[in-house]
mmJSON file of the N, C-alpha and C atoms, coordinates in Angstrom:
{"data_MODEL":{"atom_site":{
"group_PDB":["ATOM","ATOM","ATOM","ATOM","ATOM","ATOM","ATOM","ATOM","ATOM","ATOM","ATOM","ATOM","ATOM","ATOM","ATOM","ATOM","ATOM","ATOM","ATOM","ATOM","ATOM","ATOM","ATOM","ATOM","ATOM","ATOM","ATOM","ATOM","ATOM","ATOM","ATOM","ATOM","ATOM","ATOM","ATOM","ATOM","ATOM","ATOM","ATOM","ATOM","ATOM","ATOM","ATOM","ATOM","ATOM","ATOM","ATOM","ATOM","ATOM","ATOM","ATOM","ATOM","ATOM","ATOM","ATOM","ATOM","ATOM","ATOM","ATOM","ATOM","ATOM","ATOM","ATOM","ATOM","ATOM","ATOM","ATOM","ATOM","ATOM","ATOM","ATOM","ATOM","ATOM","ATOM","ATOM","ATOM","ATOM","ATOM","ATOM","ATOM","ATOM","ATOM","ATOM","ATOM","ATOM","ATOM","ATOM","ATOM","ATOM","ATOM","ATOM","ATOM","ATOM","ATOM","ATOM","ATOM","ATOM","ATOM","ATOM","ATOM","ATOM","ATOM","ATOM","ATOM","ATOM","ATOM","ATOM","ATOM","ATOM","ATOM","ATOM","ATOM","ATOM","ATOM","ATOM","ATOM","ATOM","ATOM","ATOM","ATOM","ATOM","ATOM","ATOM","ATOM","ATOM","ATOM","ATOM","ATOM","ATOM","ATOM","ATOM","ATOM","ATOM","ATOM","ATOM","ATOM","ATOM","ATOM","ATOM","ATOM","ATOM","ATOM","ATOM","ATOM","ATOM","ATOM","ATOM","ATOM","ATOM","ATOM","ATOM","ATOM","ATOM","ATOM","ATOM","ATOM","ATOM","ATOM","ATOM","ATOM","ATOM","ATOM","ATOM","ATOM","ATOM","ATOM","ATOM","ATOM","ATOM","ATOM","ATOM","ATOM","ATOM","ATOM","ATOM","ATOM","ATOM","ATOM","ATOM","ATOM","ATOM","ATOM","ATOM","ATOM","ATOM","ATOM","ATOM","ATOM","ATOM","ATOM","ATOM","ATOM","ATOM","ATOM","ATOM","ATOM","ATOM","ATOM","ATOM","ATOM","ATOM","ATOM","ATOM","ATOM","ATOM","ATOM","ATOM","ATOM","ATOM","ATOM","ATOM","ATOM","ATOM","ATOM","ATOM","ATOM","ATOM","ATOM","ATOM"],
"id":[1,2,3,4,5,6,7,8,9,10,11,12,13,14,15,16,17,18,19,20,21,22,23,24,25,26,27,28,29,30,31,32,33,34,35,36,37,38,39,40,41,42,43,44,45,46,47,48,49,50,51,52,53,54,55,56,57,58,59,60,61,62,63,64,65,66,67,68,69,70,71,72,73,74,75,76,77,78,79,80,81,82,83,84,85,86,87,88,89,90,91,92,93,94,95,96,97,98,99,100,101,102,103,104,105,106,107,108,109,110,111,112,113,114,115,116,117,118,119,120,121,122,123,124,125,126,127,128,129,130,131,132,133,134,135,136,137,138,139,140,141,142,143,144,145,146,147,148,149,150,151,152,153,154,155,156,157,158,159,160,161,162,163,164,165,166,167,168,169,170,171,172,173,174,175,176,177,178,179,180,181,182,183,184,185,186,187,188,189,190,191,192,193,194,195,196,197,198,199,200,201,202,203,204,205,206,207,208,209,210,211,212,213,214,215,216,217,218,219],
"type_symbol":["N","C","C","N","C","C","N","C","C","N","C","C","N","C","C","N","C","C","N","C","C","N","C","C","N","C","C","N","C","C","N","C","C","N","C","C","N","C","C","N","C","C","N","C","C","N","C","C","N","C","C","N","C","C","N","C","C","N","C","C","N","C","C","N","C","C","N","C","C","N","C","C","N","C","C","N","C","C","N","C","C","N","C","C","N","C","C","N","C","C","N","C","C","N","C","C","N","C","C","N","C","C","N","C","C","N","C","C","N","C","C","N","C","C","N","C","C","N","C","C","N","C","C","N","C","C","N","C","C","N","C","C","N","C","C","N","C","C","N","C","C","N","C","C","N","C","C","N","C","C","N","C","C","N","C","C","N","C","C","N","C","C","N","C","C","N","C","C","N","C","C","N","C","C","N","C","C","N","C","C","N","C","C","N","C","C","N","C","C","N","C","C","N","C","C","N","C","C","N","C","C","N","C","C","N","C","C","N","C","C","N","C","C","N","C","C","N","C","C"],
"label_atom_id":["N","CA","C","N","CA","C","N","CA","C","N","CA","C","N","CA","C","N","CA","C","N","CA","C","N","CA","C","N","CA","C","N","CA","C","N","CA","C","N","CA","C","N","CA","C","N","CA","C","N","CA","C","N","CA","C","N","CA","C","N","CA","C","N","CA","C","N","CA","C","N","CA","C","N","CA","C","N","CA","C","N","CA","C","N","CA","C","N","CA","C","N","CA","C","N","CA","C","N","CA","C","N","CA","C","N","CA","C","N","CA","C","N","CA","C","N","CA","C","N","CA","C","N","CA","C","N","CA","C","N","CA","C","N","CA","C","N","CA","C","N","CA","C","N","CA","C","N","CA","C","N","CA","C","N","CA","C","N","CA","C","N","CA","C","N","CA","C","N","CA","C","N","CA","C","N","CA","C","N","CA","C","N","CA","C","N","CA","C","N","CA","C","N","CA","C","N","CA","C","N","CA","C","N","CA","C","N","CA","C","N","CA","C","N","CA","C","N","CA","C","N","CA","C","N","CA","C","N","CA","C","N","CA","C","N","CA","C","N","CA","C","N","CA","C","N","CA","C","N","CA","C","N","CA","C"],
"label_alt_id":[null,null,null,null,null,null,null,null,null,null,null,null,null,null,null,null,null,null,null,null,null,null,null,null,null,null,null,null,null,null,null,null,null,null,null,null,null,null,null,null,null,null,null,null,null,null,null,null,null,null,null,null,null,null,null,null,null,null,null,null,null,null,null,null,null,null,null,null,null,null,null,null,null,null,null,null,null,null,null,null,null,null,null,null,null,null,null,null,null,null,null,null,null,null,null,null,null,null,null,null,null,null,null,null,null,null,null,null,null,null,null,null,null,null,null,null,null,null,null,null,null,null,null,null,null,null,null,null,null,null,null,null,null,null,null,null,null,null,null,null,null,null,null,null,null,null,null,null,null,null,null,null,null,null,null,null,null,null,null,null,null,null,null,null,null,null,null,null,null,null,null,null,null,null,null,null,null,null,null,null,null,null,null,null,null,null,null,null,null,null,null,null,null,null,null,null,null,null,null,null,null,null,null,null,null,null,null,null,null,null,null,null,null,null,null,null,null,null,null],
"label_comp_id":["UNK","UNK","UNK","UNK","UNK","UNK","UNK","UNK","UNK","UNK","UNK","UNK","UNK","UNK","UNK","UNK","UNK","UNK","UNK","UNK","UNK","UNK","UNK","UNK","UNK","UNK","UNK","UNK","UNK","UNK","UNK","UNK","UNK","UNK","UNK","UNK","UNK","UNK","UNK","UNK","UNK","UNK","UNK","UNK","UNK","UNK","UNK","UNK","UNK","UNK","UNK","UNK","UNK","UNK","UNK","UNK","UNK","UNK","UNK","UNK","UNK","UNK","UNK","UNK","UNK","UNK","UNK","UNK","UNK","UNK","UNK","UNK","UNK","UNK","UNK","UNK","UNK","UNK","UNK","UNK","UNK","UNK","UNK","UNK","UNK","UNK","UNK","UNK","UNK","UNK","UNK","UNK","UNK","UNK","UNK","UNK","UNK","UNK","UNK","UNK","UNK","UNK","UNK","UNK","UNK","UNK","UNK","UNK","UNK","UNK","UNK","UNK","UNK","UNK","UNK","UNK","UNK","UNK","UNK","UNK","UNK","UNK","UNK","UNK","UNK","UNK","UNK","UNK","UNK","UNK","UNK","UNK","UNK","UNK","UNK","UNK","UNK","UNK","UNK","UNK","UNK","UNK","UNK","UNK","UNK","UNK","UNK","UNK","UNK","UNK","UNK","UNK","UNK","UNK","UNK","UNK","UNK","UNK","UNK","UNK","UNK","UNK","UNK","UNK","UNK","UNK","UNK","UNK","UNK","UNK","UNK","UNK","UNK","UNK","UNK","UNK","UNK","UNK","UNK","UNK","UNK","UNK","UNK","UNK","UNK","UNK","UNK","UNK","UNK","UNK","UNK","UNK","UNK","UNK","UNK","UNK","UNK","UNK","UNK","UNK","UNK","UNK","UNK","UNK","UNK","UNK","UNK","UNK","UNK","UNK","UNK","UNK","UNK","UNK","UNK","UNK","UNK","UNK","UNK"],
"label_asym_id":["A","A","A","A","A","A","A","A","A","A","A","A","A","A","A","A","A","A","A","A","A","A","A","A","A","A","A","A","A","A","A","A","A","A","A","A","A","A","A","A","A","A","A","A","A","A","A","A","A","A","A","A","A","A","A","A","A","A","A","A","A","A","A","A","A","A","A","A","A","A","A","A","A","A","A","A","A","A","A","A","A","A","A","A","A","A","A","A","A","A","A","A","A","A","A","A","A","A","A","A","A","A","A","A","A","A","A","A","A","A","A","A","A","A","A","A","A","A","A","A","A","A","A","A","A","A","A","A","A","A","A","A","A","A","A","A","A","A","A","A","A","A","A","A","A","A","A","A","A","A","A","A","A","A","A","A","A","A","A","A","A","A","A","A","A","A","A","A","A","A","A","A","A","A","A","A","A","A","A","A","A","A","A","A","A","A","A","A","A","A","A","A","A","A","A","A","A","A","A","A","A","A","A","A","A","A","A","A","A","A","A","A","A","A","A","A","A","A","A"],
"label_entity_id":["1","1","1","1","1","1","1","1","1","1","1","1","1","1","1","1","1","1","1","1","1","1","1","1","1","1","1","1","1","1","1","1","1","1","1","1","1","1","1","1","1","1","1","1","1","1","1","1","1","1","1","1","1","1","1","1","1","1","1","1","1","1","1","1","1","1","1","1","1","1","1","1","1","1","1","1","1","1","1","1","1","1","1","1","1","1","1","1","1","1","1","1","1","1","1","1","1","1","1","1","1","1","1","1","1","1","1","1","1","1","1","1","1","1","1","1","1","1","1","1","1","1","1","1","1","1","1","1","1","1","1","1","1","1","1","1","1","1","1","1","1","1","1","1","1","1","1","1","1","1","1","1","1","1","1","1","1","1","1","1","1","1","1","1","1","1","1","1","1","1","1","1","1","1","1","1","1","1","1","1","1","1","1","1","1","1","1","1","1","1","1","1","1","1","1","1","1","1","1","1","1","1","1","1","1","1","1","1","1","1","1","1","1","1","1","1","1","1","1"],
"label_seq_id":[1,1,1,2,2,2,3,3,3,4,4,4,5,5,5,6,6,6,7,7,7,8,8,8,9,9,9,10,10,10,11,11,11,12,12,12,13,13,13,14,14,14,15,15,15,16,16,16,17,17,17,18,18,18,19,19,19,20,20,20,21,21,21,22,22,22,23,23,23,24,24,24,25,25,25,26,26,26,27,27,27,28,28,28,29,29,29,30,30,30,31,31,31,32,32,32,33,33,33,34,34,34,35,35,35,36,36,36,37,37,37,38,38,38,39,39,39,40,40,40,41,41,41,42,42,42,43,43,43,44,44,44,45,45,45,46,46,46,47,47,47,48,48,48,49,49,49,50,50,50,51,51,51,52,52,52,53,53,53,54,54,54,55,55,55,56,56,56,57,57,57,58,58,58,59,59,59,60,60,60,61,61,61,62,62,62,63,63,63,64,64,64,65,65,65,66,66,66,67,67,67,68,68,68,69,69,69,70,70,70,71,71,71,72,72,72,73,73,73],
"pdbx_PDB_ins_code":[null,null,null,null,null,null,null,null,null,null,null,null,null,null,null,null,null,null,null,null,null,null,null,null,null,null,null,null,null,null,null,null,null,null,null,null,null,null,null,null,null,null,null,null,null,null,null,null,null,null,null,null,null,null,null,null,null,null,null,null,null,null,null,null,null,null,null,null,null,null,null,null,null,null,null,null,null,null,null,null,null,null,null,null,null,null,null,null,null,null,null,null,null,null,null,null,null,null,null,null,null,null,null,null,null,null,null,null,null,null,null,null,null,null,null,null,null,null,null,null,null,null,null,null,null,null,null,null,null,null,null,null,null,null,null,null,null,null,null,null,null,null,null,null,null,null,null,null,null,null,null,null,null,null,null,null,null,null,null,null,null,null,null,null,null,null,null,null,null,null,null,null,null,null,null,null,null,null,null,null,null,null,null,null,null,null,null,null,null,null,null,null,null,null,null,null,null,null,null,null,null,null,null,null,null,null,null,null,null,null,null,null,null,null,null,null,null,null,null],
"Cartn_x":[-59.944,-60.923,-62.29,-62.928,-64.172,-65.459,-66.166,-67.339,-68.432,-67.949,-68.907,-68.008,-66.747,-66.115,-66.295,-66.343,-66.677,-65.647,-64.555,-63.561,-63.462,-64.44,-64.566,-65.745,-64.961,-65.582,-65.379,-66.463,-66.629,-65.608,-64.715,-64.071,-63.989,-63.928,-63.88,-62.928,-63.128,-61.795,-61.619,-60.544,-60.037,-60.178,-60.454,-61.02,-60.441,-59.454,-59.37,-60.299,-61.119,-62.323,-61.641,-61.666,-61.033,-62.493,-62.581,-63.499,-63.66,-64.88,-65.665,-65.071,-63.825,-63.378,-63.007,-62.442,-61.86,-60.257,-59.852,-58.563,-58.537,-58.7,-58.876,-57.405,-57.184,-55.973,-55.609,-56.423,-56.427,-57.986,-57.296,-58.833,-59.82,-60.845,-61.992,-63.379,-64.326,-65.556,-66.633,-66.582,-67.434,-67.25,-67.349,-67.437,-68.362,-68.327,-69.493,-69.945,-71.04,-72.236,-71.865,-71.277,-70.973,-72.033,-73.053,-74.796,-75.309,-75.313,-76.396,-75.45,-74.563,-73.349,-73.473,-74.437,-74.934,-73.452,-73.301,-72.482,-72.565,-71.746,-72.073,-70.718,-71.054,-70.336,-69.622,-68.493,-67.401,-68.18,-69.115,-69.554,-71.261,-71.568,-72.566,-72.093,-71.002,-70.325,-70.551,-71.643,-71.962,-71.924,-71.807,-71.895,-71.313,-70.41,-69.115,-69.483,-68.234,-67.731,-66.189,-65.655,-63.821,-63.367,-64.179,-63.506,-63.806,-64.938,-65.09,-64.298,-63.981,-63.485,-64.465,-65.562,-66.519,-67.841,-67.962,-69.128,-70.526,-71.513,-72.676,-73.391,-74.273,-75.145,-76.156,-76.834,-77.663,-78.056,-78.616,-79.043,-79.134,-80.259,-80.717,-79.833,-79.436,-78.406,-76.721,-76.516,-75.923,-76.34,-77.584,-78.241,-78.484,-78.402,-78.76,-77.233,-76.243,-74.877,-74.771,-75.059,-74.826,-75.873,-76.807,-78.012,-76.762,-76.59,-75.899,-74.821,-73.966,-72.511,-71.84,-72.507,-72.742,-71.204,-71.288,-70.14,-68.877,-67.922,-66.659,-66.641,-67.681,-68.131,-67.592],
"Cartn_y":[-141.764,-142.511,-142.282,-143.512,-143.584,-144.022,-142.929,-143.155,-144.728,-144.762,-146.198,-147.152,-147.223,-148.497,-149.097,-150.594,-151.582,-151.341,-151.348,-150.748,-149.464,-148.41,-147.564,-147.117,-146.679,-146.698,-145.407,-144.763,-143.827,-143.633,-142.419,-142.473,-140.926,-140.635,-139.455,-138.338,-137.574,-136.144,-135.843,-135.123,-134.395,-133.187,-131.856,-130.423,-129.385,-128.526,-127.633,-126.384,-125.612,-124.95,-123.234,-122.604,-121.213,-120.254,-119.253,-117.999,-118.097,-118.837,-118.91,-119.529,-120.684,-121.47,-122.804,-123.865,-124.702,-125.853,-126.154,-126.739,-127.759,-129.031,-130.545,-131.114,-131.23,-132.11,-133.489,-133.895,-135.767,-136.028,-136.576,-136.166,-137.513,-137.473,-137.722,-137.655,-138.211,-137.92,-137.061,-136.952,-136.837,-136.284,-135.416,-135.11,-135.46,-135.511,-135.78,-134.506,-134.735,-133.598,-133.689,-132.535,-132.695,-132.716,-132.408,-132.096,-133.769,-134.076,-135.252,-136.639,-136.552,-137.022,-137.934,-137.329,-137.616,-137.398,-138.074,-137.772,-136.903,-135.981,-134.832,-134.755,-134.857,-134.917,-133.703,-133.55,-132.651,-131.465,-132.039,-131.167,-130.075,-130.679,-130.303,-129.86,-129.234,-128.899,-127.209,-126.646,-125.102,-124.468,-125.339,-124.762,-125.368,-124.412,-125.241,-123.772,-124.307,-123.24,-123.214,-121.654,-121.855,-122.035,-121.471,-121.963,-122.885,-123.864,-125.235,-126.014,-125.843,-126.848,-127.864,-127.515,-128.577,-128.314,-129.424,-129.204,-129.121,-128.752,-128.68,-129.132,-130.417,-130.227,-129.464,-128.854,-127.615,-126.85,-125.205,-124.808,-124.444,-125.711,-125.744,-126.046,-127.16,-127.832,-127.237,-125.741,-124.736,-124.278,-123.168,-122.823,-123.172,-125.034,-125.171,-125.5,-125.603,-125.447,-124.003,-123.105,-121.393,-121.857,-121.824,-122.046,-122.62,-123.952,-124.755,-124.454,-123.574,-123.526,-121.522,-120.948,-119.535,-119.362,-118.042,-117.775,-118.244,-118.961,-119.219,-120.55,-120.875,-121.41,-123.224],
"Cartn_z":[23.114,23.88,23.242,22.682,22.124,23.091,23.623,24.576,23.806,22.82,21.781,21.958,22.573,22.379,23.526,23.439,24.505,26.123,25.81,27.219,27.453,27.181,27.989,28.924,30.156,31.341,32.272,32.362,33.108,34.116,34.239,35.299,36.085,37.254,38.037,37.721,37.503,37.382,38.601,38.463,39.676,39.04,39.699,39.268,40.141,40.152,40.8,40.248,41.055,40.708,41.152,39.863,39.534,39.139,39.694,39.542,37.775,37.553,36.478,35.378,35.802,35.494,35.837,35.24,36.318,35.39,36.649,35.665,36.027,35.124,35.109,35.763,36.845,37.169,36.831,36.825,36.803,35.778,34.234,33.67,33.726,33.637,33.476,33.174,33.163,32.069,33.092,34.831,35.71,36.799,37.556,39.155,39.906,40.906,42.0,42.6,42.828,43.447,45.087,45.22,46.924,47.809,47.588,48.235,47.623,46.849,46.291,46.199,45.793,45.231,43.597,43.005,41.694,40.532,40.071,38.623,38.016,37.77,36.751,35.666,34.331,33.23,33.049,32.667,32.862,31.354,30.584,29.651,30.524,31.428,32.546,33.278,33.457,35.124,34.958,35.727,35.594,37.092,37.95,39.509,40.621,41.146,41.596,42.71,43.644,44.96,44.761,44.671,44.615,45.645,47.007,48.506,49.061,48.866,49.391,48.077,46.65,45.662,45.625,45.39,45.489,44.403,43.391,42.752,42.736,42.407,42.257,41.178,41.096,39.942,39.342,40.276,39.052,40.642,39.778,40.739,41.926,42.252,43.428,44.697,43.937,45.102,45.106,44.208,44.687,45.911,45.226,46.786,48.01,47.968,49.005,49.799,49.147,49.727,49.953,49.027,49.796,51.469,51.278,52.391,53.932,53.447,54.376,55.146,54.148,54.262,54.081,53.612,53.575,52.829,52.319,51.639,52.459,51.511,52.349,53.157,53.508,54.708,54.249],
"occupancy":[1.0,1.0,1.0,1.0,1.0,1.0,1.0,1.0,1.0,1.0,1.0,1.0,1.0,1.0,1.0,1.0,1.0,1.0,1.0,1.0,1.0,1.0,1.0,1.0,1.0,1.0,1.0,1.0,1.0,1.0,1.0,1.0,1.0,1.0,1.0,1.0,1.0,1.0,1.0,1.0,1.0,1.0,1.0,1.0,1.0,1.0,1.0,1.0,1.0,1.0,1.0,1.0,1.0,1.0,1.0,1.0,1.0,1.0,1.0,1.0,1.0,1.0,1.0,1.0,1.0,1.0,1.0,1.0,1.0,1.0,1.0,1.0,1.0,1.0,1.0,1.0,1.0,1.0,1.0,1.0,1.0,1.0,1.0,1.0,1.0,1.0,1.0,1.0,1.0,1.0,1.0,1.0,1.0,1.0,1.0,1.0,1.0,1.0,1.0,1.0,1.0,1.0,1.0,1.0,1.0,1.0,1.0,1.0,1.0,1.0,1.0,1.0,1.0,1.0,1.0,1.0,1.0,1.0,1.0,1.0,1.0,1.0,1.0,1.0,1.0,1.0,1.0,1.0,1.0,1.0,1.0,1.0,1.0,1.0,1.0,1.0,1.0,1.0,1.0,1.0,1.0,1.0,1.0,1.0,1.0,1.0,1.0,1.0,1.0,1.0,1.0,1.0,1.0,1.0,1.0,1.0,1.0,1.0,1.0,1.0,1.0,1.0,1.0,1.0,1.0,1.0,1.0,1.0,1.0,1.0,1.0,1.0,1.0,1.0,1.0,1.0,1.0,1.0,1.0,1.0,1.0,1.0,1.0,1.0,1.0,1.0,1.0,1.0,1.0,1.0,1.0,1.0,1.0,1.0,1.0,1.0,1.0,1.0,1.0,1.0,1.0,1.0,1.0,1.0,1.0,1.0,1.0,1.0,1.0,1.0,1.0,1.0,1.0,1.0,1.0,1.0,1.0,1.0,1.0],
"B_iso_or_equiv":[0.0,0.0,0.0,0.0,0.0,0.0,0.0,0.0,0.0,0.0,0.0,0.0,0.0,0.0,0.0,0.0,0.0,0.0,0.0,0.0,0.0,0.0,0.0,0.0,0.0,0.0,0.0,0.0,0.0,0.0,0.0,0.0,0.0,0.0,0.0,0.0,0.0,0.0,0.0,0.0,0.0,0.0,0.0,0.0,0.0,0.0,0.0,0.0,0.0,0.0,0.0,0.0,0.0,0.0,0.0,0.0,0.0,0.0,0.0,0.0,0.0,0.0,0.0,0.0,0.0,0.0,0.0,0.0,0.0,0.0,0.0,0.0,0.0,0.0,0.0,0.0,0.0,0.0,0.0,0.0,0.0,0.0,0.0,0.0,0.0,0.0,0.0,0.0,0.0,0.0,0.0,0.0,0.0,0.0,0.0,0.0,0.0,0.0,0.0,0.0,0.0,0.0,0.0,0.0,0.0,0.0,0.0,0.0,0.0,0.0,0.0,0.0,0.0,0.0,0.0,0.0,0.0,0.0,0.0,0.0,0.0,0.0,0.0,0.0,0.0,0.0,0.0,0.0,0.0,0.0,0.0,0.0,0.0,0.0,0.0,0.0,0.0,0.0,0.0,0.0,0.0,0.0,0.0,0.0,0.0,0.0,0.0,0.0,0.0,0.0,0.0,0.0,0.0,0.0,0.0,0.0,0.0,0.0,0.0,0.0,0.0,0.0,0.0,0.0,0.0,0.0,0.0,0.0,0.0,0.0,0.0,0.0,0.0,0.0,0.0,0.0,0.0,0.0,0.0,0.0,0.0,0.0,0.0,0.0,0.0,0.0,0.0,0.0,0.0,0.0,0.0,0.0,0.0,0.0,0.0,0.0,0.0,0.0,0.0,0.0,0.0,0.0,0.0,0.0,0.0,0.0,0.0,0.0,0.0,0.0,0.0,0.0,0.0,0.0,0.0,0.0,0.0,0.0,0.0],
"pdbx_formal_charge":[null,null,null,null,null,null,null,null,null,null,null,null,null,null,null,null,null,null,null,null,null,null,null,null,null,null,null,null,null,null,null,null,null,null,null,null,null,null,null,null,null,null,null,null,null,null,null,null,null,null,null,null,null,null,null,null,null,null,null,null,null,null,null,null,null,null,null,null,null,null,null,null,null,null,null,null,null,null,null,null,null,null,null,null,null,null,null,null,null,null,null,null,null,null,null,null,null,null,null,null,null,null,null,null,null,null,null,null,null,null,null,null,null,null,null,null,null,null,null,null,null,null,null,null,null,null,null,null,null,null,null,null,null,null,null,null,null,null,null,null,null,null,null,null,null,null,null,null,null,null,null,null,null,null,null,null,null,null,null,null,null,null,null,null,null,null,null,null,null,null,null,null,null,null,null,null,null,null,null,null,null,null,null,null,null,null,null,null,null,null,null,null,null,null,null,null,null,null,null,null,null,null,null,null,null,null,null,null,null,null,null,null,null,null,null,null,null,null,null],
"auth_seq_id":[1,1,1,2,2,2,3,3,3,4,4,4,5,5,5,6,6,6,7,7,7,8,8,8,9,9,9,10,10,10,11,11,11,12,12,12,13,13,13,14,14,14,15,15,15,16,16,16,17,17,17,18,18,18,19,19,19,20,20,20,21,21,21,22,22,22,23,23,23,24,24,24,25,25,25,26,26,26,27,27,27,28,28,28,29,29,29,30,30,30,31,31,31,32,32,32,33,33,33,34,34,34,35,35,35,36,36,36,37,37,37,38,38,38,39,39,39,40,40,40,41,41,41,42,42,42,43,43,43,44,44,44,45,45,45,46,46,46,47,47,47,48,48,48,49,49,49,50,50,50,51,51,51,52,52,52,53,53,53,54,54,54,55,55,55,56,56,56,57,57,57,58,58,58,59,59,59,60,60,60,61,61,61,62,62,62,63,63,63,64,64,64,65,65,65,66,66,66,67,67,67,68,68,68,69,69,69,70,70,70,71,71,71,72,72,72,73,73,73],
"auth_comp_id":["UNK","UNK","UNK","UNK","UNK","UNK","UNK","UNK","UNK","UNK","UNK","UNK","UNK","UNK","UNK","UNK","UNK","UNK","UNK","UNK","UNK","UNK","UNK","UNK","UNK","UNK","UNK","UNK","UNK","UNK","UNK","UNK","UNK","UNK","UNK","UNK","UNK","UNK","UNK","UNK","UNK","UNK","UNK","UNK","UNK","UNK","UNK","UNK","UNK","UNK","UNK","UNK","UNK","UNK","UNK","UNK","UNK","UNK","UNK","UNK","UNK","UNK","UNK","UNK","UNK","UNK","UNK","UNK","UNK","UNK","UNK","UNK","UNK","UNK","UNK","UNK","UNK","UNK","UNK","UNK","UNK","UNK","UNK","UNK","UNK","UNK","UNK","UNK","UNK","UNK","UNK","UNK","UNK","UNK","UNK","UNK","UNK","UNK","UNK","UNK","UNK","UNK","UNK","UNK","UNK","UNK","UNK","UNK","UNK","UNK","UNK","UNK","UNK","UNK","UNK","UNK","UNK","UNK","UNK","UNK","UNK","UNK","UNK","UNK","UNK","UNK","UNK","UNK","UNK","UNK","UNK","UNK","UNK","UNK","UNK","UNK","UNK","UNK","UNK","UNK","UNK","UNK","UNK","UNK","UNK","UNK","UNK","UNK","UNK","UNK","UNK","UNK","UNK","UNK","UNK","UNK","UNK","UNK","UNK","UNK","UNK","UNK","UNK","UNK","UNK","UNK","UNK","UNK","UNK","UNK","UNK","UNK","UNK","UNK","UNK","UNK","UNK","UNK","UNK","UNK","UNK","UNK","UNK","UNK","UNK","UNK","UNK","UNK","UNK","UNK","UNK","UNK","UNK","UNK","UNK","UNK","UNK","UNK","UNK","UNK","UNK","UNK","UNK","UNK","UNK","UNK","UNK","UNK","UNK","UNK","UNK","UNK","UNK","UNK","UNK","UNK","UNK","UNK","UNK"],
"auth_asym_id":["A","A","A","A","A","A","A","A","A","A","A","A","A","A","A","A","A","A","A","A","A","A","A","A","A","A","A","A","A","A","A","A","A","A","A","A","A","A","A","A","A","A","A","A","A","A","A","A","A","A","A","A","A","A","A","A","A","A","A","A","A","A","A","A","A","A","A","A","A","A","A","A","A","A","A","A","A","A","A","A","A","A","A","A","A","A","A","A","A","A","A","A","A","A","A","A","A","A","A","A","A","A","A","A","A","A","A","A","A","A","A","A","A","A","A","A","A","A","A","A","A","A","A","A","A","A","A","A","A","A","A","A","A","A","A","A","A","A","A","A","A","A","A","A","A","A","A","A","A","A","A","A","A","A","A","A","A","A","A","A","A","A","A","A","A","A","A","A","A","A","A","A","A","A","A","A","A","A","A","A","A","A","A","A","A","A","A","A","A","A","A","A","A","A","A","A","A","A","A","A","A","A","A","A","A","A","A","A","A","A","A","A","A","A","A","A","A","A","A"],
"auth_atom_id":["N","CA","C","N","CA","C","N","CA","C","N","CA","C","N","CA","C","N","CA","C","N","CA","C","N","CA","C","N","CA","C","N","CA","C","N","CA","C","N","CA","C","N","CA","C","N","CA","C","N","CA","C","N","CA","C","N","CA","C","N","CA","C","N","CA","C","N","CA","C","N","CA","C","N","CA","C","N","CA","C","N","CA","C","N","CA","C","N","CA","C","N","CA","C","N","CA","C","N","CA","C","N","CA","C","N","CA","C","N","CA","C","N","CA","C","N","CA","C","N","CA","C","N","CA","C","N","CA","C","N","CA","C","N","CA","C","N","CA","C","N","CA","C","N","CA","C","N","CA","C","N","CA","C","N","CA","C","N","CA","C","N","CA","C","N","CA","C","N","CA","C","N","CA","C","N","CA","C","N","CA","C","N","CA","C","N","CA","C","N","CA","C","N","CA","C","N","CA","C","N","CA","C","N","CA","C","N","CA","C","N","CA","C","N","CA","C","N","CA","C","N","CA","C","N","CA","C","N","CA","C","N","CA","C","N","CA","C","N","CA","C","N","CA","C","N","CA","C","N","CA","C","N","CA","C"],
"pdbx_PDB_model_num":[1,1,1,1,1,1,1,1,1,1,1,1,1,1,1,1,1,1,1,1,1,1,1,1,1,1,1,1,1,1,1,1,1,1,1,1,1,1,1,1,1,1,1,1,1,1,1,1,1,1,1,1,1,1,1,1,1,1,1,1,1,1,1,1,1,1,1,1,1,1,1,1,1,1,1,1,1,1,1,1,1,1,1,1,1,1,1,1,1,1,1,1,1,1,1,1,1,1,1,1,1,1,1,1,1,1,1,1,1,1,1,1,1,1,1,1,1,1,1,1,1,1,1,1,1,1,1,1,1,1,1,1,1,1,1,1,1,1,1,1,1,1,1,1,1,1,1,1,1,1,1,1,1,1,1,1,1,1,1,1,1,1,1,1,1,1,1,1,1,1,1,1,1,1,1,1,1,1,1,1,1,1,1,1,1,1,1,1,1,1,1,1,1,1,1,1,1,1,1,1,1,1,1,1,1,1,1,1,1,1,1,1,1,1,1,1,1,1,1]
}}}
């Protein structure tokens, strides 16, 4: 799959999210930001939760899921 060729098209992964890892189930180029729901490229993916399975795009909008949702939560 060539990101320069005319029929290709962004599509969603599926991610099971492992302690400072993660394992691509269903592949694709992107996850969604569970806080923002912004696109985040599977080469950008640095902040995730293993007990919600849910991604984060940077930072902040980690914290503000720790904030929201507290460990585990």
């Amino acid at each position: 799959m060539n990101i320069f060729d005319k029929s290709f098209a962004p599509s969603e992964a599926t991610i099971r999210y492992l302690d400072g890892d993660y394992v691509v189930l269903k592949p694709g180029t992107f996850v969604r930001c569970a806080i923002t729901g912004k696109p985040i490229p599977l080469d950008e993916l640095f902040y995730w939760s293993v007990d919600r399975q849910e991604a984060y795009a940077d930072a902040v909008t980690a914290n503000t899921a720790f904030e929201r949702y507290g460990i585990g939560g």
